[in-house]
C-alpha positions in Angstrom: -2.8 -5.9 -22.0 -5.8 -6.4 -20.1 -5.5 -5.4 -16.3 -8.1 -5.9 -13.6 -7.6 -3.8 -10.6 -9.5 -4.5 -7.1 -10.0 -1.8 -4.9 -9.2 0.6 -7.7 -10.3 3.8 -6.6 -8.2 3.9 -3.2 -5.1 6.4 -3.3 -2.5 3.1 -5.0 -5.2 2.0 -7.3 -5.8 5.2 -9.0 -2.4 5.9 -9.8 -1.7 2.8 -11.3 -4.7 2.5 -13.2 -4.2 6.1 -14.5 -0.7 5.0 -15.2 -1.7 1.6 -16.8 -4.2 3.6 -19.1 -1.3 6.5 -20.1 0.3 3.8 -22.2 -2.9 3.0 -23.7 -2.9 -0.9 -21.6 -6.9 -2.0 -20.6 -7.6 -0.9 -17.4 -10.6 -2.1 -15.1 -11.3 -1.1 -11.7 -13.5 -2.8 -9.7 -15.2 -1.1 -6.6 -17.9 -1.2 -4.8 -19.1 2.3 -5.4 -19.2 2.7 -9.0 -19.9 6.8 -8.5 -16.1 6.9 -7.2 -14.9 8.5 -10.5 -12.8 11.4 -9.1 -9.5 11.1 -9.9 -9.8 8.3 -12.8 -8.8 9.1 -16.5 -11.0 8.8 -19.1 -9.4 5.5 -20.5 -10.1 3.7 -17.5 -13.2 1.8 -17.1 -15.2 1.2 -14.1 -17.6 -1.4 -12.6 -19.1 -1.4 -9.6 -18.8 -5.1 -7.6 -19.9 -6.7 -4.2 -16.4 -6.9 -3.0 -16.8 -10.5 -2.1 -17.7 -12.6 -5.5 -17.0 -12.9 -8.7 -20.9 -12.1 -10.2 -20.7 -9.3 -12.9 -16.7 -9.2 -13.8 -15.4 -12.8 -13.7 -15.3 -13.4 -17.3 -13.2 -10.3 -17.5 -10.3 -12.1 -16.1 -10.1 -14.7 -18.7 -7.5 -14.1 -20.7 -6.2 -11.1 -19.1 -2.4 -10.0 -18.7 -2.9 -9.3 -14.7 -5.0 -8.9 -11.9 -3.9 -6.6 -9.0 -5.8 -7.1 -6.0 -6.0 -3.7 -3.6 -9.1 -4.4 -2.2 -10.1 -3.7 1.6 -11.3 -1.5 3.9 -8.7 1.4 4.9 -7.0 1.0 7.7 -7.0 4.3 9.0 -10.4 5.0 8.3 -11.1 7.7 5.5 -10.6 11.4 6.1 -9.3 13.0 9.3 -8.4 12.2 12.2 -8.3 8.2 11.7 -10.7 6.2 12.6 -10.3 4.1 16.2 -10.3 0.3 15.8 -13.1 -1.0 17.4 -14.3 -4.8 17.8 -16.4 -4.2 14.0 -14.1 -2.1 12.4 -11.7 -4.7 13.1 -13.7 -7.4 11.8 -14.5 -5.1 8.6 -11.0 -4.5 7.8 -10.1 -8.4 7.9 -13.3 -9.2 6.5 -13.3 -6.9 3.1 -9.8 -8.4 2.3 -10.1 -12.2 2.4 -13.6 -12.1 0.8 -11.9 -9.8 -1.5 -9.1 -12.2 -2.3 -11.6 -15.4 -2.3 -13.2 -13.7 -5.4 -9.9 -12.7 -7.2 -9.5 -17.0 -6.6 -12.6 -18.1 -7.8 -12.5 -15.6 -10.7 -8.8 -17.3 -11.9 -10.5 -20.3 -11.2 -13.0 -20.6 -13.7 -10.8 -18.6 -16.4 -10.2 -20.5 -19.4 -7.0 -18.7 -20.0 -5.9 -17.4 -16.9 -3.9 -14.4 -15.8 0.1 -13.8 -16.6 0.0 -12.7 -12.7 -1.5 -11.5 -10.0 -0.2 -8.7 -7.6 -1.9 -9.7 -4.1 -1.4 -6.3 -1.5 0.2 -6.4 1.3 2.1 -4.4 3.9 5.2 -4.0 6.1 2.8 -4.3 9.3 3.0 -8.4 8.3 6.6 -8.3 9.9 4.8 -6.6 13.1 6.9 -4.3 15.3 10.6 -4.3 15.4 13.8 -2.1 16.3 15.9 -1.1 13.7 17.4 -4.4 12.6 17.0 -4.8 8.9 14.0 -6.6 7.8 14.0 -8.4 5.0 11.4 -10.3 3.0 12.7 -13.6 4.7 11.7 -12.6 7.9 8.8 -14.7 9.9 5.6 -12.8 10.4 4.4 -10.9 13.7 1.8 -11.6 15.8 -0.9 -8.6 16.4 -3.5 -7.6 14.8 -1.5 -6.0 11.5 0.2 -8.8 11.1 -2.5 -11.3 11.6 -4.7 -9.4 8.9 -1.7 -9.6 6.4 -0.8 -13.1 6.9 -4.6 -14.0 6.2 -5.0 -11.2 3.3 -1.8 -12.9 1.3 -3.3 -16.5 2.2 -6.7 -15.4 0.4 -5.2 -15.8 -2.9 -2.6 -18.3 -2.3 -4.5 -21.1 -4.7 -3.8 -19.6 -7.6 0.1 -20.7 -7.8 -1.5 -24.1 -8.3 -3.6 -23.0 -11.1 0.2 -22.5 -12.7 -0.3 -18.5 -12.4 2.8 -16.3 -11.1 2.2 -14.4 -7.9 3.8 -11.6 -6.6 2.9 -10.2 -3.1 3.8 -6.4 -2.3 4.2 -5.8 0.9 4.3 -1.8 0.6 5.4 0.7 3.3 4.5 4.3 4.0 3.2 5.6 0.7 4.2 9.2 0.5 1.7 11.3 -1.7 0.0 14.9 -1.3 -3.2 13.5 -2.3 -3.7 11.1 1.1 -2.3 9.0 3.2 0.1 9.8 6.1 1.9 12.6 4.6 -0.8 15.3 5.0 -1.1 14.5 8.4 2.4 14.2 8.9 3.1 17.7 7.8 0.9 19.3 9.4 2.0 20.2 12.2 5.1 21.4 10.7 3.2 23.8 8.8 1.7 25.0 11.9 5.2 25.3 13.4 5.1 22.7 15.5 6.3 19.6 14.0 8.7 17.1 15.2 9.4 14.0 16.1 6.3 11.3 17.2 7.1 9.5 20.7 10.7 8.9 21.0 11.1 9.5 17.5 13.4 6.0 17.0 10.6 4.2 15.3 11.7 3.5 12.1 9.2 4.2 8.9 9.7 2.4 5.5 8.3 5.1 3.5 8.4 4.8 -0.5 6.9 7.5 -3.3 4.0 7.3 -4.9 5.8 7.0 -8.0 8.4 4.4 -7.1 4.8 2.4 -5.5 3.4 2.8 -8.8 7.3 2.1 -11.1 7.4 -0.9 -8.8 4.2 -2.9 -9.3 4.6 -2.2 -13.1 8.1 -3.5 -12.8 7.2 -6.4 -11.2 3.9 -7.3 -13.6 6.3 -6.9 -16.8 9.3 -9.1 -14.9 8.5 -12.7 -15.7 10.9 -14.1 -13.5 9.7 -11.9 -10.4 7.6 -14.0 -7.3 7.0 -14.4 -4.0 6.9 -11.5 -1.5 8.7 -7.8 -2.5 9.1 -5.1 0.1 8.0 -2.0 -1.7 10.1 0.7 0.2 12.9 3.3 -0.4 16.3 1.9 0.4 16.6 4.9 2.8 14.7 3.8 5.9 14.5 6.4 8.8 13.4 6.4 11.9 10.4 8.8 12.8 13.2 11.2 14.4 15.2 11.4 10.9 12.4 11.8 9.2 10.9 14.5 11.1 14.2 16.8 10.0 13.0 16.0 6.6 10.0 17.2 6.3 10.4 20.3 8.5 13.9 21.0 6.6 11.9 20.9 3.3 9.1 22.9 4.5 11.1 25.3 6.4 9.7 24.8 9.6 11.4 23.8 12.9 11.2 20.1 13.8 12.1 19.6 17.5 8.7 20.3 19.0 7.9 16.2 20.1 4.0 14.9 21.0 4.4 12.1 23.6 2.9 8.8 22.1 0.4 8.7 24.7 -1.3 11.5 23.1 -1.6 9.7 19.9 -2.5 6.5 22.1 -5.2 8.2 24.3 -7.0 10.0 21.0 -7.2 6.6 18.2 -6.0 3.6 20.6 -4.6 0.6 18.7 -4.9 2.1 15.7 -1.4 4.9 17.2 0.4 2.1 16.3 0.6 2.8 13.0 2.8 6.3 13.9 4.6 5.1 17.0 5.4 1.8 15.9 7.5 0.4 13.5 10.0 -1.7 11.1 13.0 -1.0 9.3 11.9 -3.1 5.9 14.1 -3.4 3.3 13.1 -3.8 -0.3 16.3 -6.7 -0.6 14.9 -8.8 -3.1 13.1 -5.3 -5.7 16.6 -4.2 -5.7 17.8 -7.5 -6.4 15.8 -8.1 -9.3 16.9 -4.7 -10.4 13.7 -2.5 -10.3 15.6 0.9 -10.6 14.3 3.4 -7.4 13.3 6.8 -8.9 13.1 8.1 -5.0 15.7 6.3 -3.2 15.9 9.1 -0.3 13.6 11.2 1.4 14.8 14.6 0.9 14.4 14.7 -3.0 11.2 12.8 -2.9 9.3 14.6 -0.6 11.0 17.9 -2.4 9.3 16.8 -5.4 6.2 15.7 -3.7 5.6 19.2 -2.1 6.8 21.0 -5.0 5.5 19.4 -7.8 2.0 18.4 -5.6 1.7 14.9 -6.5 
């Protein structure tokens, strides 16, 4: 099978391309640096793209098994510490994702055969900030800036369900991986011995391995019968708190030394709300359909995250 990956070389696309190729599927990654090769096996192929049109790789689509559409600017910024939201980072981040999902449309558009599916990325943040009632994939979308941007980035590719192709829209938590994201920066501290909870530690953070990320997006391409929106996290939500015994118990390292969320406010502005926010999101309707969690809780996963360096 033919799979065309957006936004490719970010920490998600990687893995699943590199999966997709291990069992020998057809695996293009668009990006718009084609030097971005780190990381990438050798049976993936790569092509560079303007992020917002279809010039170059449109005829690639026709007549492939799936598209998966990653593409946009990160959120936190690349590297360390995160980068601040400003007014044009802002702008940059919606930006890069609906002219992203505009091309991914026009390109299923003018296919003569068109895609199985596409995956169209998403994120918990579309629920905005809550307590720690359950939410489920039924529940209405928030209203700040997160939210906003994932309302708009699902709505880019929306058309296609009228073109007769199956959508499904991942809607992924905390992806836990040694390799990026929020887990580095999350331990940390702990390995300075002096980790512990964020804030008041009661935010809750849908957190889900890189594997079961990667298990569940292939599950969900193969799964005819599977559309609509999918929370992609653990079934084991904690709150910051809970998970801050985690990670210090697996480390070794105390966990009860706190940082006040106005630290975290004062240094990256809007952008702390990412780490002293949050949403108890639960992945009702993957389980439902079956997908079978490798990770389900936190203390073997990130055992075997740390361990295993993954």
């Amino acid at each position: 099978m033919r799979v065309i990956i957006t936004g490719g070389t970010g920490l998600i696309g990687k893995a699943l391309a590199n999966s997709l190729a291990h069992d020998h599927h057809e695996v293009i990654v668009l990006s718009r640096n084609k030097n971005k090769t780190a990381g990438l096996s050798n049976g993936v192929q790569l092509m560079q793209w303007d992020g917002s049109t279809a010039d170059g790789w449109g005829h690639l689509v026709d007549g492939a098994g799936a598209v998966v559409n990653l593409a946009g600017e990160s959120i936190a910024g690349e590297g360390f510490p995160p980068s601040r939201w400003t007014s044009e980072r802002k702008k940059r981040i919606r930006d890069s994702r609906i002219n992203a999902g505009r091309a991914v449309t026009a390109a299923i558009n003018a296919a003569a055969t068109k895609p199985e599916v596409l995956v169209q990325s998403s994120a918990v943040g579309y629920y905005g900030v809550h307590g720690d009632e359950d939410i489920t994939e039924e529940h209405p979308a928030g209203n700040d800036f997160l939210s906003d941007v994932a309302k708009e980035w699902e709505a880019s590719t929306q058309a296609v369900e009228k073109m007769g192709v199956r959508r499904v829209i991942v809607r992924t938590g905390i992806v836990m991986t040694t390799h990026g994201g929020v887990l580095p920066q999350l331990s940390l501290p702990f390995k300075l011995f002096v980790g512990g909870p964020i804030g008041s530690g009661k935010q809750q953070m849908p957190w889900i391995h890189i594997d079961d990320e990667i298990g569940a997006i292939r599950f969900l391409i193969d799964t005819p019968s599977a559309n609509g929106a999918f929370n992609l996290s653990a079934p084991e939500v904690l709150s910051n708190a809970q998970l801050s015994k985690v990670i210090g118990k697996v480390l070794s390292r105390p966990s009860f030394f706190p940082t006040p969320a106005i630290a975290f406010k004062l240094a990256f502005g809007e952008l702390a709300t990412l780490l002293v926010d949050g949403q108890r999101a639960i992945p009702k309707r993957l389980q439902e359909i079956g997908y079978p969690f490798k990770f389900a809780h936190a203390e073997p996963a990130l055992r075997d995250l740390i361990e295993n360096n993954k």
